[in-house]
N, C-alpha and C positions, 0 to 999 in steps of 0.2 A: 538160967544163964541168958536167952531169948526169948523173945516171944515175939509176933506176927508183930512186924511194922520197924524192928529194927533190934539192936543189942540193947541190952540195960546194962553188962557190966561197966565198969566204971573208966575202964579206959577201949571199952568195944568201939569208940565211933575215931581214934586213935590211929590205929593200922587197917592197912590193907592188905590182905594178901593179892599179891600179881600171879595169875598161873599162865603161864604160858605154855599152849600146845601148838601139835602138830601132827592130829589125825590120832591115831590110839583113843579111838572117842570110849573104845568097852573103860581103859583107865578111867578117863573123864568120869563118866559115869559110877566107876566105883567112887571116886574120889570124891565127888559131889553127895553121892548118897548116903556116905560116912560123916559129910559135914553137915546133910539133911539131917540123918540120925541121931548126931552129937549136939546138936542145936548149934553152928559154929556159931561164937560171938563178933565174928570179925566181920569187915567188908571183903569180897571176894572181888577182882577186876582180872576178867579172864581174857585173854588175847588169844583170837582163833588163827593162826595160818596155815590152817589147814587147808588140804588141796578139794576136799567134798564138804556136803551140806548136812552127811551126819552129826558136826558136834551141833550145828545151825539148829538142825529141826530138835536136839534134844536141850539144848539152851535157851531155845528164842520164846520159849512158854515159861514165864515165870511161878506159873502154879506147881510145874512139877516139882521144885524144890524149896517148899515153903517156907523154910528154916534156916534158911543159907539168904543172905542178903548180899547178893551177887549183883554186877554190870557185864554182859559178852558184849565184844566189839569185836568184828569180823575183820582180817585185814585180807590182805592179798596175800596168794601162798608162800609159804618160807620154801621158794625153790632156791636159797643157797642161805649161806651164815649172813651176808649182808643184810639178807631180810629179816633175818631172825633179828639181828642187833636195830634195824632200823623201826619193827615191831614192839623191842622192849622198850628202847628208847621214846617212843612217840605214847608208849602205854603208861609212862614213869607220869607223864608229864600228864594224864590223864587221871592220877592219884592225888583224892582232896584230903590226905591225911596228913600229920605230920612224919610217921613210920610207914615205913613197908617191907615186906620180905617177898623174894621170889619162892616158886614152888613149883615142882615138877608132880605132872597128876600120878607118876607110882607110887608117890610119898606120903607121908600122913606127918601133918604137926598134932603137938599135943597144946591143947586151946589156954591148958591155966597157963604154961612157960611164957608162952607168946608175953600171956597178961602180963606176967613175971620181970619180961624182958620189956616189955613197955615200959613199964613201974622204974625199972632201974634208970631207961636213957631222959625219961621225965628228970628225977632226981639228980641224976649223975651227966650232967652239961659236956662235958670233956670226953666221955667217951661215944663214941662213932656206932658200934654195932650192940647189940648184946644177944646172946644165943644160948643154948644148952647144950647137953648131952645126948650125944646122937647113940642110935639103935639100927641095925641092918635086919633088914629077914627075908628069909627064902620061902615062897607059897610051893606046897609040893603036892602031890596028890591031888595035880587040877583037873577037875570035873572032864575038861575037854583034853587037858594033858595038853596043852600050848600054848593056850594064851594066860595061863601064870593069873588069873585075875584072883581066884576063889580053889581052897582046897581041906583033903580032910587031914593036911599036918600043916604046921606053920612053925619052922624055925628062926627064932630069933636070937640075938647078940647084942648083949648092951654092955660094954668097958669107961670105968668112969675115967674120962679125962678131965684134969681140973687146970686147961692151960687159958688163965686170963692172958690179954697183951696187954700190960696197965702203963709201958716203961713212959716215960716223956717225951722222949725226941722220937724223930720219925724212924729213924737209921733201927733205935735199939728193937722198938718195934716190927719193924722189917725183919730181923736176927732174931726174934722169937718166934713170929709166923716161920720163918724157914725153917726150925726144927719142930713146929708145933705137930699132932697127932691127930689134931679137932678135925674132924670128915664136916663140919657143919657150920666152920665159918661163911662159906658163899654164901649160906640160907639164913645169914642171922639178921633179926630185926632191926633196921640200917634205918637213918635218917631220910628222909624223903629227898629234900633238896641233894643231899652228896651222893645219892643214888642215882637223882638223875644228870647230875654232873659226869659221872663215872660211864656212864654207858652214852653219854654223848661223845666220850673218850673213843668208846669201844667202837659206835660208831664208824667214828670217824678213820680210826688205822683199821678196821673192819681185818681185825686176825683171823686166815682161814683157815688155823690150828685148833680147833675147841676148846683140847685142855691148856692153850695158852691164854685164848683169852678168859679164861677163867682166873688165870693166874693177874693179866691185867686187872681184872675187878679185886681180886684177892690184896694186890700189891696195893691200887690206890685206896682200899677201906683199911689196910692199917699204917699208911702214908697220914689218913688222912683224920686218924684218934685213935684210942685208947679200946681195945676190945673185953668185954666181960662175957666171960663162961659161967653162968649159973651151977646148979647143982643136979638140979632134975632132967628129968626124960622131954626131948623138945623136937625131939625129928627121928622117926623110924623113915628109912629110905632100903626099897626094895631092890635085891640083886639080883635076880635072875627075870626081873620082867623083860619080855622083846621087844625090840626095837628102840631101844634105848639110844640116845645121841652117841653118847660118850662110847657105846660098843660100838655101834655103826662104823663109826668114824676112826676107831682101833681099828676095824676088820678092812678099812677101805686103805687107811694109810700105815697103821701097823704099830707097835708099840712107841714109848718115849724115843728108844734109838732110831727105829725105823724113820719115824716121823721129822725127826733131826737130818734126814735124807733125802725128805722132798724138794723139790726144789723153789717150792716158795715159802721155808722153811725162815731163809735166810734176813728177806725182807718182812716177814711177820716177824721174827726176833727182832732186827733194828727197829722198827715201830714201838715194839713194846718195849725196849730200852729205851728210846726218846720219850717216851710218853711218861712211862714212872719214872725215868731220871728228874727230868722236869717240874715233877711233883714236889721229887724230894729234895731238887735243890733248893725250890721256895720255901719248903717246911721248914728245912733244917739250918738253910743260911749256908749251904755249899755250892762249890762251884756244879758245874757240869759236868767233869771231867769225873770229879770225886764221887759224885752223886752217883753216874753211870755204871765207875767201877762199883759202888757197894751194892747196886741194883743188880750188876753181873755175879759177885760174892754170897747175895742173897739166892739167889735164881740154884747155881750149881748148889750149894747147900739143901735146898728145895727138892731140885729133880733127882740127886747122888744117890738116894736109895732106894726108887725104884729104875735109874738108868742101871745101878749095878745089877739089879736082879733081872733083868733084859737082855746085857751083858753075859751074867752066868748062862742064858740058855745060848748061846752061839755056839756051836760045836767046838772049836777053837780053843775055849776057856775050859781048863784042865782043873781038877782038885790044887795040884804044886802050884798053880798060879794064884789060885786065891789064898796060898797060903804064903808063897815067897814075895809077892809083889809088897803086902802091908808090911812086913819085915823087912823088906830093902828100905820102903818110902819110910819109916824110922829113923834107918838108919842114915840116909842121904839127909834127911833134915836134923839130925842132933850137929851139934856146936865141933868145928873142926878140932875143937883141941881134944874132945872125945878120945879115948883108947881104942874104947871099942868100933869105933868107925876108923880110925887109920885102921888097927887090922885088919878088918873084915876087908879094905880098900885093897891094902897091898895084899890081902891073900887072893884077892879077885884077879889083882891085875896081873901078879906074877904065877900064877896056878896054872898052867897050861891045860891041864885036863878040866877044868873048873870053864865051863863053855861062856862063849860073850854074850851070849844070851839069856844066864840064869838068873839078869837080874828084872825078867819077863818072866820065868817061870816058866816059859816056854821048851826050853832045854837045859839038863841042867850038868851033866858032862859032857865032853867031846873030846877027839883025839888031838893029836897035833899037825900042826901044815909042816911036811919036810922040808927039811932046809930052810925054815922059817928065816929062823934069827941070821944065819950066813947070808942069806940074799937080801935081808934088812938092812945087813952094815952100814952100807954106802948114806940112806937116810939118813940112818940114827948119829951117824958121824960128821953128817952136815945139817941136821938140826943140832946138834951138841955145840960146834962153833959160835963163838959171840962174833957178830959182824957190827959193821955200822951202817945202818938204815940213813938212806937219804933223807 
């Protein structure tokens, strides 16, 4: 597949992989020695913003990795997201291929898919990304017991998902990404130029939410074509290594809900509404208005099922609620002329024992207020009057 002086496969001089770090040099180095070992076909453009001169001293020798046809370019350290986004962006533009994928050094691609997924966006003009089927694994049994690099069991998980986005317009696309399952659309072999389109995006509204601006690049790569899922094995991404962004930054600001509570939660949401509203009003030939709502319709679609499972742990949320709530929301949205929704109505509203709260789950009998209905007369008999409104 290689040999010293560059790639021979047919579409190796094609893609680049961008790896972007930030210190975890033991990763790097796994990550590299794996692509030393597997002869990678690809070009490698690695972006250091790291805060030391380890990944430096063990990148800046090109002999150590004779097999990997690699560039490091050192930035200045990613001490916040803005560096990190103004890092990729300045690294995109640094890429002389027509593809590229990002990659995190606890991951590993598998070299033929990449080819795979070349092959396809060569062929296939209209579509934007192409990726495969992704694999998670846990390293257990590590040597040092911490740093997760190297051990003597290794569990892995690979579920075939077979969710292309092939629809035509931008919208339908956007509504199948929101229900898709793929862990590996962010990582899928993307156009060079719409790549660095996209994170000049990101850039620029600089989200200091992680997982949203993930969701910005997510939103504008299928705003912006057509996504093909291959068949085969195209990305094992590691769960339990440390230091990971995406934990960090759970552990510092806290789940989906939590994170919904910061307070600069508010202004990275409007940013990322404007930005891929935007998009999609050009794609699609809608206004702003329509465009923003189906961006807000996509979005909740998107986070619904892991906001609910965040949700379920709050002390709060009782068994009856997860069970009465989707039975009311039924029944509040079928068609007034329903049967079954007048009674269930009038047995709610006239049921005194039947609490006002059971349609929360929250409580689901209660007693009565004395003298209720006696000391109500006087309303109910002056809301009853027809008057004439000025």
């Amino acid at each position: 597949m290689h040999v010293k002086g560059g790639p021979i496969e047919d579409v190796g001089d094609q893609l680049t992989i961008l790896l972007t770090l930030k210190d975890r040099v033991a990763f790097t180095s796994r990550w590299m020695s794996y692509a030393n070992e597997t002869r990678f076909p690809f070009k490698v453009l690695i972006a250091d913003g790291g805060t030391d001169d380890e990944a430096s001293d063990l990148l800046s020798d090109g002999k150590r990795f004779p097999n990997v046809h690699y560039e490091y370019v050192r930035y200045k350290p990613d001490l916040g997201y803005s560096d990190y986004y103004s890092k990729t962006a300045d690294a995109l533009r640094r890429v002389d291929t027509p593809y590229v994928a990002l990659a995190d050094n606890d991951d590993f691609f598998i070299a033929g898919a990449l080819g795979d997924a070349v092959r396809f966006l060569v062929a296939h003009p209209d579509y934007a990304t192409c990726g495969g089927q992704g694999a998670v694994f846990w390293v257990l049994d590590s040597k040092a017991n911490e740093d997760f690099l190297f051990g003597n069991k290794i569990e892995w998980k690979a579920t075939f998902e077979p969710n292309s986005i092939d629809a035509n317009s931008a919208t339908q696309r956007l509504r199948a990404q929101a229900v898709s399952t793929a862990d590996t659309f962010f990582y899928d072999v993307k156009r060079t130029a719409e790549a660095r389109r996209h994170y000049d995006i990101v850039r620029d509204i600089c989200p200091r939410d992680l997982y949203l601006f993930e969701q910005v690049v997510c939103f504008l790569t299928a705003i912006s074509g057509k996504s093909k899922r291959l068949d085969g094995l195209y990305l094992a991404r590691q769960r339990n290594s440390p230091s990971r962004s995406g934990g960090m930054h759970t552990e510092r600001y806290g789940d989906w809900f939590g994170r919904m509570l910061v307070d600069t939660w508010s202004d990275d949401f409007s940013k990322f509404v404007q930005a891929t509203s935007t998009e999609l009003a050009k794609a699609d030939g809608l206004s702003e208005e329509d465009a923003r709502k189906e961006i807000v319709r996509c979005y909740r679609m998107l986070i619904a099922p892991a906001l609910l499972s965040n949700i379920l742990e709050e002390p709060t949320i009782t068994l009856p609620m997860s069970t009465i709530v989707p039975l009311v929301r039924r029944l509040v949205n079928m068609s007034e002329s329903s049967l079954l929704k007048r009674v269930a109505r009038t047995l709610y509203r006239r049921a005194g024992l039947i609490s006002l709260d059971f349609v929360y789950g929250t409580e689901l009998l209660a007693g009565r207020v004395p003298n209720a209905h006696r000391d109500a007369v006087p309303m109910l008999r002056f809301l009853a009057r027809n008057r004439d409104v000025d």
